[in-house]
C-alpha positions as CSV (number, residue, x, y, z in Angstrom):
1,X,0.1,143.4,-15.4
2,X,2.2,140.9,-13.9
3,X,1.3,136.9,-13.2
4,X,2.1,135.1,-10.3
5,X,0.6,132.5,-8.1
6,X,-0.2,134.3,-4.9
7,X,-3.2,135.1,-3.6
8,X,-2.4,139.4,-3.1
9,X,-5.5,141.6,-2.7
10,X,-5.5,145.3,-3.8
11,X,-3.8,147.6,-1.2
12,X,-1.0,145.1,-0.2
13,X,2.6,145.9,-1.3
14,X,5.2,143.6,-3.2
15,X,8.6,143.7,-3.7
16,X,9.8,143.3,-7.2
17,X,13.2,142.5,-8.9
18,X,12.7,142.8,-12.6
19,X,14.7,141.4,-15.0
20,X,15.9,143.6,-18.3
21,X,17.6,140.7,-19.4
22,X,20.2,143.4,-20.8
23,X,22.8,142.0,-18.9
24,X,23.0,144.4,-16.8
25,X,21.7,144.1,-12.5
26,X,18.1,143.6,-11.6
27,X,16.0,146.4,-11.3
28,X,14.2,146.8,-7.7
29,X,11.0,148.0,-7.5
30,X,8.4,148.3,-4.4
31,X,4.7,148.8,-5.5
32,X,1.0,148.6,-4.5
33,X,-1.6,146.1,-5.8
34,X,-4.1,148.1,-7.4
35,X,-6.0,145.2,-9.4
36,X,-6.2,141.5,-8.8
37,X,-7.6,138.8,-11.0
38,X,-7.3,135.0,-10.5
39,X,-6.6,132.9,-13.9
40,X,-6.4,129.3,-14.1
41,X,-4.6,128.8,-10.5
42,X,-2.6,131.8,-10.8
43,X,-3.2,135.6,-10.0
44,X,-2.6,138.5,-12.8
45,X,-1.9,141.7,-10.9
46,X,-2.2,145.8,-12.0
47,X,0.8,147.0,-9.6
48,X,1.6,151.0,-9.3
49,X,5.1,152.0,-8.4
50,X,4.6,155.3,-7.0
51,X,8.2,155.8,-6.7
52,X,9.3,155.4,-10.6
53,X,12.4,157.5,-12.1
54,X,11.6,158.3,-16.3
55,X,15.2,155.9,-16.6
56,X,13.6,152.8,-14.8
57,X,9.8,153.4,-16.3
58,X,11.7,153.5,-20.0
59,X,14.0,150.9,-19.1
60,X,10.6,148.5,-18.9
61,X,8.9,149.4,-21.4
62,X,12.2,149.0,-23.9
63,X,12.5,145.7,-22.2
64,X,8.9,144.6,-22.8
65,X,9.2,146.0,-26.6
66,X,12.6,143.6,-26.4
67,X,10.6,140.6,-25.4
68,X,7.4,141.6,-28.0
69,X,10.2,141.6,-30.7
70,X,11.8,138.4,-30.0
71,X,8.8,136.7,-29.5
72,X,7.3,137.9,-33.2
73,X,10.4,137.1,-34.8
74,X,10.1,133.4,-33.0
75,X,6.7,133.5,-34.4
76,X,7.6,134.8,-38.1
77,X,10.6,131.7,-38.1
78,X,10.1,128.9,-40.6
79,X,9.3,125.3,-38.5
80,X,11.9,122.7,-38.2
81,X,10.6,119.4,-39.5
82,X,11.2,116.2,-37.4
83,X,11.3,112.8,-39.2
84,X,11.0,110.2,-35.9
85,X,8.8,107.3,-36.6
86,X,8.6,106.1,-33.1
87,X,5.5,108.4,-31.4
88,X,7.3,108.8,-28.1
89,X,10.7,109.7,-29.2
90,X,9.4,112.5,-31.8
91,X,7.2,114.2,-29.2
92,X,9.9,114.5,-26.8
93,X,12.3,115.8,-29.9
94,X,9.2,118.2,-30.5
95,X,9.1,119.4,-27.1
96,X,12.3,120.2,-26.4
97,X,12.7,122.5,-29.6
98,X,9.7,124.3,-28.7
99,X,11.0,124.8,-25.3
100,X,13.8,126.7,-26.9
101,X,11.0,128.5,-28.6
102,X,11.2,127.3,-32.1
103,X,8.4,126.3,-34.2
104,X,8.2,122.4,-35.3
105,X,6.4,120.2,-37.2
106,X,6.6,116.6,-37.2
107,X,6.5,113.2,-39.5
108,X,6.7,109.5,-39.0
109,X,7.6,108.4,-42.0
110,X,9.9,109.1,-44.8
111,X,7.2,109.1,-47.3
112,X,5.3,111.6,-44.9
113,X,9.0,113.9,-45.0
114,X,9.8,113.3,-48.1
115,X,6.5,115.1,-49.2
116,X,6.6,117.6,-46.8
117,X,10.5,118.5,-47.9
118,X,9.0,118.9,-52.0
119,X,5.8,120.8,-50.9
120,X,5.4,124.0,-52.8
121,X,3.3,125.3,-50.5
122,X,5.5,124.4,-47.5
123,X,9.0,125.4,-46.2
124,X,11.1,124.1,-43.8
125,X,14.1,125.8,-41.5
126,X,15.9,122.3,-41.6
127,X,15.3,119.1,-40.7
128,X,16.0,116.9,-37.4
129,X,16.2,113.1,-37.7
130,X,17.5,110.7,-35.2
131,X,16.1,106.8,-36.3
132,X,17.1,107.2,-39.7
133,X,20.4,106.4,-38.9
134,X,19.5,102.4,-38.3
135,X,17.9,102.5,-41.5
136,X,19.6,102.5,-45.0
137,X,17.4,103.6,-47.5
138,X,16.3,106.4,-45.5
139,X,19.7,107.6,-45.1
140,X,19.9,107.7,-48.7
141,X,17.2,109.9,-48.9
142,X,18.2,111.7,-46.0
143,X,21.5,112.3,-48.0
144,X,20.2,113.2,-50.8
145,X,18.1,116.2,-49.5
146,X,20.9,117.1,-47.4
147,X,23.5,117.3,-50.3
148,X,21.4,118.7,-53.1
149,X,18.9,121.3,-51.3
150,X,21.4,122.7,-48.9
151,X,18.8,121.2,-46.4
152,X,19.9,122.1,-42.8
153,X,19.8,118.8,-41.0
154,X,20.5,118.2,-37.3
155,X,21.1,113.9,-37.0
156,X,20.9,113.4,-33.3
157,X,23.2,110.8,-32.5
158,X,21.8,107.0,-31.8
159,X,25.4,105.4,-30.5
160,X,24.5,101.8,-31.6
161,X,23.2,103.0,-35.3
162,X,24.8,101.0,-37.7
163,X,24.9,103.8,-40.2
164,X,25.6,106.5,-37.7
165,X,29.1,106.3,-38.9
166,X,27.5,107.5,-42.3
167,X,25.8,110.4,-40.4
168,X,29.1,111.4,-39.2
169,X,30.0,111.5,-42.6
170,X,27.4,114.0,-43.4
171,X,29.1,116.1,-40.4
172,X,31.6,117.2,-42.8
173,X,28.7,119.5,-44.6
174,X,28.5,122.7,-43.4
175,X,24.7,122.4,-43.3
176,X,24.6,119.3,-41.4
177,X,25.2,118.8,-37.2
178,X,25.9,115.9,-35.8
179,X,25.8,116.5,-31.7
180,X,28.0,114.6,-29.6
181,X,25.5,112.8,-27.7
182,X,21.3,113.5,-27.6
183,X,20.9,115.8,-24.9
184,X,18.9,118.8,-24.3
185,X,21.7,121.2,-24.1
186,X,23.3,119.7,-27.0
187,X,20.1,120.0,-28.9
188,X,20.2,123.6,-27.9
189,X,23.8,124.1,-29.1
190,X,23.6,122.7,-32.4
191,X,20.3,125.1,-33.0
192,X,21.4,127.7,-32.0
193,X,24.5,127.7,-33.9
């Protein structure tokens, strides 16, 4: 089955370049639609190749395993907990981690992460903060998580943060990233590494 959003009827013939993503080219494939269903302003389509080597039908279904694989593994990863009290900034911190596909969770207040850090019945991949750094006593705490649990922590960068200097600090862990700037790809960088 493949998605798409145009309207194809059984009997018409598409064109498809599939991706592996093995690094290698694009496969090229020209099929028939044999089934058409419409889903929630989009089309899921049953296509036949009628021309299909054993290489290129195995290179698929490999690359579909690939893609079931990754996507459990996602799934089986331990959330990263964001501590952002302000509403707007945390969902957009939220958002783009799960648009790298990692799980998340998120808090507004220390108290709130604090518990969630010394829950038995919780565990975290690491934590991402990025107010904290305007505020002392949370720092503290944030520090001392940091230091004595080996608590991966990502401090995104808030350049007029009177502490942030102190988050630099931290930088010098090896558990801790401080990105250059808060952007998405720098977001990306620091967790993915």
């Amino acid at each position: 089955m493949v998605s798409g959003d145009r309207e194809l009827r059984p009997g018409h013939l598409v064109h498809l370049l599939i991706d592996l993503n093995t690094g290698e080219e694009t496969m090229s494939l020209t099929g028939a639609v044999r089934r058409a269903r419409g889903a929630n302003g989009g089309v899921a389509l049953a296509i036949a190749f009628p021309i299909l080597s054993a290489d290129q039908e195995d290179a698929i279904h490999n690359a579909v395993l690939r893609a079931l694989v990754r996507r459990n593994a996602i799934a089986m990863q331990l959330p990263l907990l964001v501590f952002e009290p302000r509403r707007r900034v945390r969902e957009e911190i939220e958002s783009e981690i799960r648009s790298f596909g990692f799980p998340v969770s998120g808090v507004d207040s220390l108290a709130d992460a604090v518990r969630e850090l010394e829950s038995e019945e919780t565990e975290y991949a690491g934590l991402i903060i990025h107010s904290a750094t305007h505020d002392a006593s949370s720092m503290e705490v944030i520090e001392f998580f940091t230091k004595s649990d080996d608590l991966r922590t990502i401090i995104l960068p808030e350049p007029n943060g009177e502490l942030h200097a102190r988050a630099k600090g931290l930088a010098k862990l090896p558990q801790v990233r401080v990105p250059r700037v808060w952007s998405r790809s720098e977001l990306r960088r620091v967790l993915t590494n």
